[in-house]
N, C-alpha and C positions, 0 to 999 in steps of 0.2 A: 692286248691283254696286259703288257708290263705296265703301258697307262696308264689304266685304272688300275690298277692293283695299290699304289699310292694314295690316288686321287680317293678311292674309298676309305683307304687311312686318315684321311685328312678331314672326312666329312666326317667322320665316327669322331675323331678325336672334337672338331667343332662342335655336333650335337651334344657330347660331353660336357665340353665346358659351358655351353650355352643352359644347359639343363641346369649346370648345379649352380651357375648364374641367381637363372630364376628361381629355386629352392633357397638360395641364399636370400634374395629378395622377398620371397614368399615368409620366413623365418623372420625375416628384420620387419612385414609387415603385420603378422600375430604378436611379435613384442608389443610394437605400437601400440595394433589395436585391443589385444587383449591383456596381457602386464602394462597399463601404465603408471606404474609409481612415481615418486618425486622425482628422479633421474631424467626420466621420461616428459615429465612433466618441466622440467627447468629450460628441458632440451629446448620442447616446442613452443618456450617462450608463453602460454597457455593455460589456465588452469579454468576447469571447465565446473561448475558449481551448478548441482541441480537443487529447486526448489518449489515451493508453491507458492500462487499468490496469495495472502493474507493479508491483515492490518500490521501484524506484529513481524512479520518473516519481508514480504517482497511486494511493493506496489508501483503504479507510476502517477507521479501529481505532478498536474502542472509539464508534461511532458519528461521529467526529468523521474529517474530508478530510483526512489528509495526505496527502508525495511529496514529493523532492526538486523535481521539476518543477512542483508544487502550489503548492511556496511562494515558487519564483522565480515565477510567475506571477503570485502576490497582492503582491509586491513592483513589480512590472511595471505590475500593474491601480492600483496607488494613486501608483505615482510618474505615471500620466496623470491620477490625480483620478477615475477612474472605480471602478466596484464588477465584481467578476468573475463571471463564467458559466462551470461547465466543463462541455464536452459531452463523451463518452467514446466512440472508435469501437472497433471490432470487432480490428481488425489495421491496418498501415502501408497496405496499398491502398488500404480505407475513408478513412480516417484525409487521404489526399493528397483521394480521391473527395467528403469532408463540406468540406472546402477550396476545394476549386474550384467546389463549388456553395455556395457563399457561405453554411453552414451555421454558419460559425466564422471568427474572425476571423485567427487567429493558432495554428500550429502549437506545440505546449508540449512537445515530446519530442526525444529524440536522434537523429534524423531523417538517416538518411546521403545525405552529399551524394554528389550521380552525374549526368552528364550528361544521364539518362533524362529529370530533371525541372527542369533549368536556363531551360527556355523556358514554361514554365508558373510556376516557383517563384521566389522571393526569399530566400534563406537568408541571416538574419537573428540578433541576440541572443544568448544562449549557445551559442558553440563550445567542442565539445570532440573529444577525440581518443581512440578506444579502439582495443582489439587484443583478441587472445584469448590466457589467459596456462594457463599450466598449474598447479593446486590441487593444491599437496602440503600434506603436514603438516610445519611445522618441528621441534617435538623429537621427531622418532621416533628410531629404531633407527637407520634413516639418514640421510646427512645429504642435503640438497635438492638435486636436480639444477640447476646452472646454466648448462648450456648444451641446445640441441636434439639435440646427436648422443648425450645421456647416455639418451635419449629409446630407443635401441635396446636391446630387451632387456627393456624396462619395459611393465609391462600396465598400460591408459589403457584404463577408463570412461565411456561418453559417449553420450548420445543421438543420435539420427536428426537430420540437419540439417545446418548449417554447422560448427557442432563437427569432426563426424565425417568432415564431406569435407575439411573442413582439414588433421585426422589423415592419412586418405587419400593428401591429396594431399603432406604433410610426409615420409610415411612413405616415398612416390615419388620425392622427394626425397635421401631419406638411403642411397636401396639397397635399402630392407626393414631388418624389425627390430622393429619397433614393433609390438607383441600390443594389439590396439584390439578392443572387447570393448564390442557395441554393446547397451546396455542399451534396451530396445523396450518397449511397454507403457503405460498410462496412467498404473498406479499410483506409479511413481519418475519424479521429475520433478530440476531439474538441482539444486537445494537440497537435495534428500534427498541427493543424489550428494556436493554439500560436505561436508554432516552427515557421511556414511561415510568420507570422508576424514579429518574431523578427530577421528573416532573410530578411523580404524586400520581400519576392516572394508575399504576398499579405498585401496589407492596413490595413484593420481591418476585427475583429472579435468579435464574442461576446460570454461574460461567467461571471458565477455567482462570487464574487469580492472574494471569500476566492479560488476557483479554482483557478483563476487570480493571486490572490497576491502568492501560492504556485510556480503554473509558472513562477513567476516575480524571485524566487532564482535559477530556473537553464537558465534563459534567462532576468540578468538585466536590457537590455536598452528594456524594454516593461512598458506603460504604462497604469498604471489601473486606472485612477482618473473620468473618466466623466462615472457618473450611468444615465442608460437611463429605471430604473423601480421605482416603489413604492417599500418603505423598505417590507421585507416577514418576520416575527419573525419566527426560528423555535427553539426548546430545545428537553430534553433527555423527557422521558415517562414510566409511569407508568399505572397499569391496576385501575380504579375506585375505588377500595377492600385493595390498599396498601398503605394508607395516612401514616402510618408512614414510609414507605421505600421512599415515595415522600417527607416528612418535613426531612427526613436524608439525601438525595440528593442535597436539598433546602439549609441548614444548611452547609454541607460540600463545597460546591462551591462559599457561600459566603466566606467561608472562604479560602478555596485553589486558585483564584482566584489571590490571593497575593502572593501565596508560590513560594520559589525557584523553587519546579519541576514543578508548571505549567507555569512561566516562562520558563524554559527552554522548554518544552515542544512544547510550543509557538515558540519558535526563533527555535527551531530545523526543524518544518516545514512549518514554514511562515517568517522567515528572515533571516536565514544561508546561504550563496551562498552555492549552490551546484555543479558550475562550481569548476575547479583547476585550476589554471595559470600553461603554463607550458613556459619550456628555450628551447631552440637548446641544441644540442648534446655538451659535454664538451669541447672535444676537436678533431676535427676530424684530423688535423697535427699528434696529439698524436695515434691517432686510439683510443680513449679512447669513451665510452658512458658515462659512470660516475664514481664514486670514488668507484663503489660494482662492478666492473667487475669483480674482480678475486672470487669477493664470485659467482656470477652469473654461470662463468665456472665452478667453483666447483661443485658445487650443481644440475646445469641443466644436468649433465651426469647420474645422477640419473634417470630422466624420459625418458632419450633419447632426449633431445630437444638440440638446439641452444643457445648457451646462447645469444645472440641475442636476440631471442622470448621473451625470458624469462625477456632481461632487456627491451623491449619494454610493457612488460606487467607494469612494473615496473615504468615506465613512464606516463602511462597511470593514473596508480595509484595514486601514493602518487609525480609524479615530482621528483623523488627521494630525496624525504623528509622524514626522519626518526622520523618526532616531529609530520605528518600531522596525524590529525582525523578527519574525515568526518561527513558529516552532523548524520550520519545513528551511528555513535561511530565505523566506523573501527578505527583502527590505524597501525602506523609505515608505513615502506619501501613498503611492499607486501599488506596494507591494509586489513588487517585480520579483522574479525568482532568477538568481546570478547570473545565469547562462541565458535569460530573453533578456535582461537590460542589455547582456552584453551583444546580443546581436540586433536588438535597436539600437543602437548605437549611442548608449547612456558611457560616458568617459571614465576609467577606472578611477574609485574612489568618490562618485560623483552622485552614486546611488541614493543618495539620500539631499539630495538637491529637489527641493520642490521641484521648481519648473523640468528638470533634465526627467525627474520620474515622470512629470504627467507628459510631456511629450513623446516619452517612449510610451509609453499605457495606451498613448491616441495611436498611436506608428500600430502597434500590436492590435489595437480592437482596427485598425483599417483591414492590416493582413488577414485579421478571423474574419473579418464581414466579408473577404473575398474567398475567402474558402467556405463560405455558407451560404452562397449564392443558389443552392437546391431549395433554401427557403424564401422563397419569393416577395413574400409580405416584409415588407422591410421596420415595422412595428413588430411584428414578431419575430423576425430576425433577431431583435435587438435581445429577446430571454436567449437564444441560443447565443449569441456572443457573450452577453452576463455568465450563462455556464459554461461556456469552456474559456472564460477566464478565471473562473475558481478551479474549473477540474482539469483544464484543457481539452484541445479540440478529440484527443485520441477517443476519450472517455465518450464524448457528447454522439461523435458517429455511432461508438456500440450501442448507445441506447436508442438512438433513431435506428439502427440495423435491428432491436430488440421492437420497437413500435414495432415498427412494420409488419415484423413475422408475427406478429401479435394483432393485427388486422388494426393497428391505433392510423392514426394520421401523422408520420415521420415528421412533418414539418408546421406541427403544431407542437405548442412546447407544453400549456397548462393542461393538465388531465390527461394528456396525453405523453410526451416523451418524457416527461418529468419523474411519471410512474416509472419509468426501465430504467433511470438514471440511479431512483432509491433502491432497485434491486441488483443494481452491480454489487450489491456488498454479500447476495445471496449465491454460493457456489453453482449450483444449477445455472443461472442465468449469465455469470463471468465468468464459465469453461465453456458457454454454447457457440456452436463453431461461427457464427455472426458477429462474434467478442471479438475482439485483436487486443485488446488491452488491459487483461483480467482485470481482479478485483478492485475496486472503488470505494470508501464511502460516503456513496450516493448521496444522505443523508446532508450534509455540509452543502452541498450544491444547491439542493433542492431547495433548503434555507435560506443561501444565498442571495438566489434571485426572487426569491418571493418576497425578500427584506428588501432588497435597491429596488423593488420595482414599486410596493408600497409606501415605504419613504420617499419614495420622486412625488407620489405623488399628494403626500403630505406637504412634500417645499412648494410644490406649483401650488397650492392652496397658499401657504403661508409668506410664501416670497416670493414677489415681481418679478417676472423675465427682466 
């Protein structure tokens, strides 16, 4: 009995310390997971940024993250010295919902400010201010309305939504007058609706003025100047609990606001044309396409192709410009995006060498043709390698995952996956769970290959194998 009488001492006094151990660890793990401020955040070397996919906020082209809001973010992550995370939610509910369960650290989008969420939220970092503007064309036939009452009379385009009750309610407004012409469906989405604008197929449109002004670089003659809303403030956000990751946000954007990369940053997706000008064929007396034909033949015997194809592709590209770099940072002849020259093995600095472009271009369409081997026909192979060299490969599976569940033919490309490809730009169809690589605009792709595949076979008309 003296025995134990210690030995019980001993286990008491163990389970003690042992207990408040784990409460000590239990307390260091709700800091973690639910205070994590910039301390917090510096600690774990991490900053974790949630967002959506959009044209303007978060996409991926060409296999590589960009977004306007992608690269204020990575600007953000490195001026605290950490490395970034981005998590992507569903819509703006999710999006506040992934926030306040401490799934992310810092909201990264245009996020409208509203009293709904002033006692939960800290808004924070880039402010900005949009409205919704009306999408004409500037050099038509007429000239651009510049006020809202020029608005009676005129037939306006627009989807289901805030567009359209704005309309609604403008047109309540004015008396009547305004012929509003609600466009329903899944297959036109509010970009296609630009496109038709600045082609003439319809009058106007309406969309929020930074959509607009991105649209306005790959369709110049469109004009965004008459706003027909009240300005909407929205900014980045934080959860109540993280005042200093909101005063270093605050802090940081005053100051990068001026810097060269959010300059660039800026003009890369709101004032770069993203159009290429292109020529006629050099010489057709000659039989010549351009001054790389003989690199063209070389090389396209590698994949089995035409060298035709190949310099149609080439054209499409860069105009056969060896200096050209795109909005997005491809560069040279074949338009390689920095990170695939560099793992075909294009030599730094060299990116703009004819022959090192197109031998990486042939390297990279061999890799695609071996990851599209589910498409059998190797003539039809060749649209799906064209599109996931404009969009990459990630993009081209969701839309064959989209055939499919769609009853189309996955491994047929015209009429068939081409349609799902246009609709990655529509939220419904790049949040369905068959997606892996949200939003797209489909649009460019689908152009793409239906330009290289028509122009091949304008050269095979006009110029001799």
């Amino acid at each position: 009995m003296n025995y134990r009488l210690p030995l019980l001492l001993l286990l008491t006094l163990f389970l003690c310390v042992f207990a408040c151990r784990n409460n000590h660890h239990a307390e260091e793990g709700t800091d973690e997971g639910g205070v994590r401020d910039l301390a917090q955040i510096k600690d774990s070397g991490e900053l974790v940024v949630l967002t959506l996919y959009s044209s303007t906020s978060y996409f991926i082209y060409r296999g590589q993250e960009m977004g306007f809001q992608y690269e204020l973010s990575e600007q953000f992550a490195k001026s605290l010295g950490v490395k970034l995370r981005v998590e992507v939610a569903n819509n703006v509910s999710d999006l506040i919902s992934k926030l306040l369960a401490g799934e992310g650290d810092i909201i990264a989008y245009n996020l409208p400010i509203t009293k709904e969420w002033k006692d939960s939220l800290l808004y924070c970092g880039e402010e900005v201010i949009t409205h919704q503007v009306i999408v004409q064309r500037s050099n038509g036939k007429t000239k651009p309305l510049t006020d809202v009452t020029q608005l009676i009379g005129k037939e306006v385009y627009v989807k289901p939504g805030k567009y359209y009750n704005r309309l609604v309610n403008l047109n309540n407004e004015l008396g009547g007058g305004i012929q509003i012409h609600l466009v329903e469906g899944d297959s036109i989405t509010l970009e296609d609706l630009m496109s038709q604008v600045s082609q003439g197929k319809i009058p106007y449109t309406v969309a929020d003025n930074d959509l607009a002004r991105l649209n306005k670089t790959y369709y110049p003659n469109l004009n965004t100047n008459l706003s027909i809303s009240f300005d909407q403030r929205a900014s980045w956000a934080v959860r109540k609990d993280c005042p200093q990751l909101a005063e270093a946000a605050d802090k940081w954007y005053a100051a990068n606001v001026i810097s060269p990369e959010y300059t660039a940053s800026m003009k890369r997706y709101f004032e770069i044309s993203k159009s290429i000008p292109h020529s006629p064929i050099l010489s057709l007396r000659e039989g010549r396409i351009s001054h790389y034909d003989h690199l063209f033949k070389k090389y396209a015997k590698e994949i089995g192709w035409d060298w035709r194809l190949l310099a149609s592709l080439a054209y499409t590209e860069s105009n056969f410009d060896t200096t050209a770099v795109s909005w997005a940072g491809a560069r040279g002849l074949m338009q390689l995006m920095p990170r695939t020259a560099r793992a075909m093995g294009v030599p730094p600095g060299k990116e703009q060498n004819p022959e090192e472009s197109i031998k990486a271009a042939v390297k990279y369409i061999a890799a695609t043709d071996r990851s599209l081997q589910a498409v059998a026909d190797k003539q039809e192979r060749i649209h799906f390698i064209l599109a996931s060299y404009n969009a990459g490969l990630g993009h081209i599976n969701d839309a064959m995952a989209l055939a499919e569940k769609y009853g189309k033919n996955k491994t047929v490309w015209k009429n068939n996956v081409e349609n799902y490809i246009l609709l990655k730009s529509n939220e419904e169809y790049f949040t369905d769970p068959v997606c892996r690589n949200g939003y797209f605009r489909g649009i460019e792709t689908y152009n793409f290959v239906r330009d290289i595949t028509e122009r091949y076979q304008t050269y095979k008309k006009k110029i001799k194998k």
